[in-house]
C-alpha positions as CSV (number, residue, x, y, z in Angstrom):
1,X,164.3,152.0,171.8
2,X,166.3,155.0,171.8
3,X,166.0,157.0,168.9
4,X,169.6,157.9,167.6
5,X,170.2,162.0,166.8
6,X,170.5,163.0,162.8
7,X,174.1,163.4,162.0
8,X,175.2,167.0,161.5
9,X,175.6,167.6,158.2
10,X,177.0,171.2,158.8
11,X,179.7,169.8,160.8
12,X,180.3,166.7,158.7
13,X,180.4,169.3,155.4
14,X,183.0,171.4,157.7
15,X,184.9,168.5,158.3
16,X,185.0,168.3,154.9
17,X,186.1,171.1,153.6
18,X,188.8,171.4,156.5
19,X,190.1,168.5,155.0
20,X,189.9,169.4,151.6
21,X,192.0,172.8,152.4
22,X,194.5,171.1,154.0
23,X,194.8,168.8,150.8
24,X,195.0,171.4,148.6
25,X,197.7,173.1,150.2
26,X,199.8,170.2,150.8
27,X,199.5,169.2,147.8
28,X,200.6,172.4,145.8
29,X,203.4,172.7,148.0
30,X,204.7,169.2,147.4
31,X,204.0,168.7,143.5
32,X,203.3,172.3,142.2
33,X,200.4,173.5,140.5
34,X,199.8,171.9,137.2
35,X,200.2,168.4,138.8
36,X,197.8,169.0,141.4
37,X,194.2,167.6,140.5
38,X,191.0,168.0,141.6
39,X,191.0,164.1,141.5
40,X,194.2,164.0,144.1
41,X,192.9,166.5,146.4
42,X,190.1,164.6,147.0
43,X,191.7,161.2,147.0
44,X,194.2,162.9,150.0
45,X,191.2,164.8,151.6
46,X,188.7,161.6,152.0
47,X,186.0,162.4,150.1
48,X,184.4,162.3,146.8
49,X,185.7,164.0,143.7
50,X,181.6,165.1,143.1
51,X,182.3,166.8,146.7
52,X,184.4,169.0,145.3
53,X,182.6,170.0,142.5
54,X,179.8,171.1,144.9
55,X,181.3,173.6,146.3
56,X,184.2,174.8,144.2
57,X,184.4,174.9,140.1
58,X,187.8,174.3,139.5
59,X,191.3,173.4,141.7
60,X,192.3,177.2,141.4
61,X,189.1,177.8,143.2
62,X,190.4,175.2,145.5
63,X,193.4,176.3,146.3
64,X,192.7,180.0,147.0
65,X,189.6,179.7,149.1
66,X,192.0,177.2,151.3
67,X,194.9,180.0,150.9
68,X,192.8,182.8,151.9
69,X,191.1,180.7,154.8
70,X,194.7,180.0,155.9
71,X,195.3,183.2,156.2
72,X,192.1,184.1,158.0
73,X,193.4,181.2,160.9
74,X,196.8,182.9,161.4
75,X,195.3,186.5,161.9
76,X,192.3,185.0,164.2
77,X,195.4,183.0,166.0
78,X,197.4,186.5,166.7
79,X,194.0,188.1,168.2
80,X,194.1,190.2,164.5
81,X,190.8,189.5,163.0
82,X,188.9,191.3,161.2
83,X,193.2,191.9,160.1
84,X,193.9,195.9,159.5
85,X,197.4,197.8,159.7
86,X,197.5,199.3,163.1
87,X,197.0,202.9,162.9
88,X,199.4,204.1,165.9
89,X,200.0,207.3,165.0
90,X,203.4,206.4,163.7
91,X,203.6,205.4,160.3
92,X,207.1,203.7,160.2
93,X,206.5,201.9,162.9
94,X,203.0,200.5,162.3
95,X,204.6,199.7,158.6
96,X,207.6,197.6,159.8
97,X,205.1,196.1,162.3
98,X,202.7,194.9,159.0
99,X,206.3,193.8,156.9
100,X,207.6,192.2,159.7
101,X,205.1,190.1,160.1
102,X,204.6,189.2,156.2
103,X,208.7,188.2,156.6
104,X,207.0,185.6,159.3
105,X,204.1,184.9,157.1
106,X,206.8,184.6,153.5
107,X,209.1,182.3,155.9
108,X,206.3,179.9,157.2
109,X,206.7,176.8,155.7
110,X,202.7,176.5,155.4
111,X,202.4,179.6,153.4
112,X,205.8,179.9,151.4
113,X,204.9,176.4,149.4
114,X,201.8,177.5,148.6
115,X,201.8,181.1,147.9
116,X,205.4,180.5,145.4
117,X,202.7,177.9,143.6
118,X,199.9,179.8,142.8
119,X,202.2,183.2,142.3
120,X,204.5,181.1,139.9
121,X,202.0,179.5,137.9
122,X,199.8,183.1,138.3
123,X,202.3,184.4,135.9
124,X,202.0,181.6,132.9
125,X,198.3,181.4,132.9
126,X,196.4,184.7,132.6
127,X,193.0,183.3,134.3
128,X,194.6,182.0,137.3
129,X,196.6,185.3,137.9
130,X,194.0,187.8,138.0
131,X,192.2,185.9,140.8
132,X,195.2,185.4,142.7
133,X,195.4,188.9,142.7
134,X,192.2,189.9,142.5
135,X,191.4,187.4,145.7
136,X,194.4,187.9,147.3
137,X,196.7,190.6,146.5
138,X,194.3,193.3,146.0
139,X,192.7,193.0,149.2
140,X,195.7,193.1,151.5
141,X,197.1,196.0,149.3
142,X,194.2,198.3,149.8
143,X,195.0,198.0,153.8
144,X,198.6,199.8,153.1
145,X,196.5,202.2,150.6
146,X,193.6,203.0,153.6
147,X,196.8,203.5,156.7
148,X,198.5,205.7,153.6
149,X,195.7,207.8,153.5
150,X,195.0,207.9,156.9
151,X,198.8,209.3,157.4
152,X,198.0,211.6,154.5
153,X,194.9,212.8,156.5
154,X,197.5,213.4,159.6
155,X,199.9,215.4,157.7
156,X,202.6,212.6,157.8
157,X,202.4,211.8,154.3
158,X,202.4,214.6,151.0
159,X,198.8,215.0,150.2
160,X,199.8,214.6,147.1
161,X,201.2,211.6,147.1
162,X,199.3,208.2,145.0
163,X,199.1,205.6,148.1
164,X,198.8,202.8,145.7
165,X,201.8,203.9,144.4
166,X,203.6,204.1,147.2
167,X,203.0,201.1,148.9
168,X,205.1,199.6,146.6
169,X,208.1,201.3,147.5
170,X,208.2,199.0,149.8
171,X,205.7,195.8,149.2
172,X,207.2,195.3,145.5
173,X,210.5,195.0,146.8
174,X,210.0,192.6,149.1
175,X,207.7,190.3,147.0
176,X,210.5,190.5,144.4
177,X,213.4,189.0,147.2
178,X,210.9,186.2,148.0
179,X,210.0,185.1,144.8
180,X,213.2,185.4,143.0
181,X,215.7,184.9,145.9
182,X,217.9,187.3,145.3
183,X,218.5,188.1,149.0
184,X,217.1,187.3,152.6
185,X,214.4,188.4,153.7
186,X,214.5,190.0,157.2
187,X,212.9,192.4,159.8
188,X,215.9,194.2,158.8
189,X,215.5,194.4,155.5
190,X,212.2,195.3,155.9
191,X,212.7,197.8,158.4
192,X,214.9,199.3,155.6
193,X,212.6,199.4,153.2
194,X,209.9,201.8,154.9
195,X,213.1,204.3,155.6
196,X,214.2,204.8,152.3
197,X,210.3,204.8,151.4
198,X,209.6,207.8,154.0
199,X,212.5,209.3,153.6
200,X,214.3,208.9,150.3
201,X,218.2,208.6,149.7
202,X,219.0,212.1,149.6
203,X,220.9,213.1,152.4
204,X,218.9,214.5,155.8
């Protein structure tokens, strides 16, 4: 008799938890945060509400695990992983590189659902947005902070200039369009952005 091999439970949990992410997500983006459940993302995902549980304590949890693991696919998918804002030597251009690729990010139907979720209900319930910005914001804004200080370190920046405060000269902008549609976003608007940041409105 031929002895059958053990299943894999790492790859069966993997399985899992792939599908679980992918519930989550979709299901944010179709019904909105307060009606998404830990009970329906199971139910969508396959597997048992006590699976959840195992691994995550609540559906924020969830929902930005699966967020920031989507993220982590599309910068392993362009070749960008571990991600960091090139450092070219140019400043503008390694910045309108980083924005236009959050425009392509913003306007992905996979992330925009999602992301206007959590960000919406990050602002009615205290909790959920300080992770979403500790988790999530935080990290992607100390990248513009570390290529800020590294143009500072070249001379192409005022040494004394606060890089967390100038990143949003041109991040806070943006994030404002998106969520409150008040314009387009676009590689031109974008590409905007950074020139008025480096260079101000006075005339040259």
């Amino acid at each position: 008799m031929v002895k059958k091999p053990a299943p894999d439970a790492t790859r069966r949990s993997e399985k899992s938890r792939r599908a679980i992410y992918a519930a989550a997500l979709a299901l944010v983006g179709e019904v909105g945060y307060p009606k998404t459940t830990v009970e329906g993302i199971a139910a969508r995902a396959g597997v048992g509400k006590q699976t959840i549980y195992r691994w995550w304590g609540s559906k924020a949890d969830v929902l930005l695990e699966a967020f920031l693991d989507l993220g982590e696919q599309a910068a392993r998918a362009a070749g960008q992983e571990p991600y960091t804002i090139p450092d070219t030597g140019d400043l503008a251009a390694d910045l309108k590189a980083v924005l236009r690729a959050t425009v392509d990010e913003l306007l992905d139907p996979r992330f925009e659902a999602p992301a206007r979720a959590l960000a919406a209900e990050g602002v009615v319930s205290e909790q959920l947005g300080r992770e979403f910005v500790t988790q999530l914001l935080e990290p992607q804004l100390q990248l513009y902070v570390d290529r800020l200080r590294s143009a500072q370190d070249a001379g192409a920046v005022r040494p004394d200039a606060d890089p967390r405060i100038a990143l949003e000269l041109f991040v806070s902008p943006l994030a404002q369009r998106w969520l409150q549609r008040t314009g387009p976003i676009s590689y031109d608007y974008t590409d905007t952005l950074v020139d008025y940041a480096l260079h101000g409105l006075a005339p040259r």
